[in-house]
C-alpha positions in Angstrom: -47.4 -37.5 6.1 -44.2 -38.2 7.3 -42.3 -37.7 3.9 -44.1 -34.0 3.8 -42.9 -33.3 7.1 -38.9 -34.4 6.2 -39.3 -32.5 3.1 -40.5 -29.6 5.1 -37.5 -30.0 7.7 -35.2 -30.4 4.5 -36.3 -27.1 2.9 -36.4 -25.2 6.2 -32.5 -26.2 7.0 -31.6 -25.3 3.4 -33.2 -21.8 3.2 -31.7 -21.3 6.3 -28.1 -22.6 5.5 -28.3 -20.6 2.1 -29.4 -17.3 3.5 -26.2 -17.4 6.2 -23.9 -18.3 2.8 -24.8 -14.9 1.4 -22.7 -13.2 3.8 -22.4 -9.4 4.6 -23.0 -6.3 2.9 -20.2 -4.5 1.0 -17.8 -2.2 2.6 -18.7 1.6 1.6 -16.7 3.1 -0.9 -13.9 4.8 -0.5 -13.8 8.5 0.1 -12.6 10.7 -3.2 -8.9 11.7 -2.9 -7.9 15.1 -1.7 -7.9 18.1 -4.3 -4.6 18.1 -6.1 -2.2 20.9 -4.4 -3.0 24.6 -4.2 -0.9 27.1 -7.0 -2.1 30.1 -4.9 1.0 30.5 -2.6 3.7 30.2 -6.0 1.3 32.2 -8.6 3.7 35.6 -8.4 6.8 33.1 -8.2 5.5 31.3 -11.5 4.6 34.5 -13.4 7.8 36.6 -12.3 9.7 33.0 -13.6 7.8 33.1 -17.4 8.6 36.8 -17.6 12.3 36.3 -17.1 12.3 33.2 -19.6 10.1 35.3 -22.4 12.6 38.6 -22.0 15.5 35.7 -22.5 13.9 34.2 -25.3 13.1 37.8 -26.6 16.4 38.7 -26.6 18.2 35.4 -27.7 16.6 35.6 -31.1 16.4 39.4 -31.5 20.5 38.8 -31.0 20.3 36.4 -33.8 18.9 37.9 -36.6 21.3 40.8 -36.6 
């Protein structure tokens, strides 16, 4: 009787010791990064721009062929 009783106290203090080992939960994930940066305020900027560089390029080779 006395061995099942030590046993007992054995397996109690173990189950206890291992369930404090497991430790916490996981931290939460981290958030998603912010949206890459807005082209709404240079849109006009950046269309005016690629007009001006096709009418150069227009006119660089139209200049070269004759």
């Amino acid at each position: 009787m006395h061995s099942k009783n030590m046993l007992a106290s054995i397996l109690f203090f173990f189950i206890g010791f291992i369930s404090m080992a497991q430790g916490s939960t996981p931290p939460p994930p981290m958030p998603p990064p912010p949206p890459g940066l807005p082209i709404d305020n240079g849109i006009i900027v950046l269309f005016v721009a690629a007009l001006i560089y096709g009418a150069y390029k227009v006119h660089k080779i139209s200049k070269q062929v004759v």
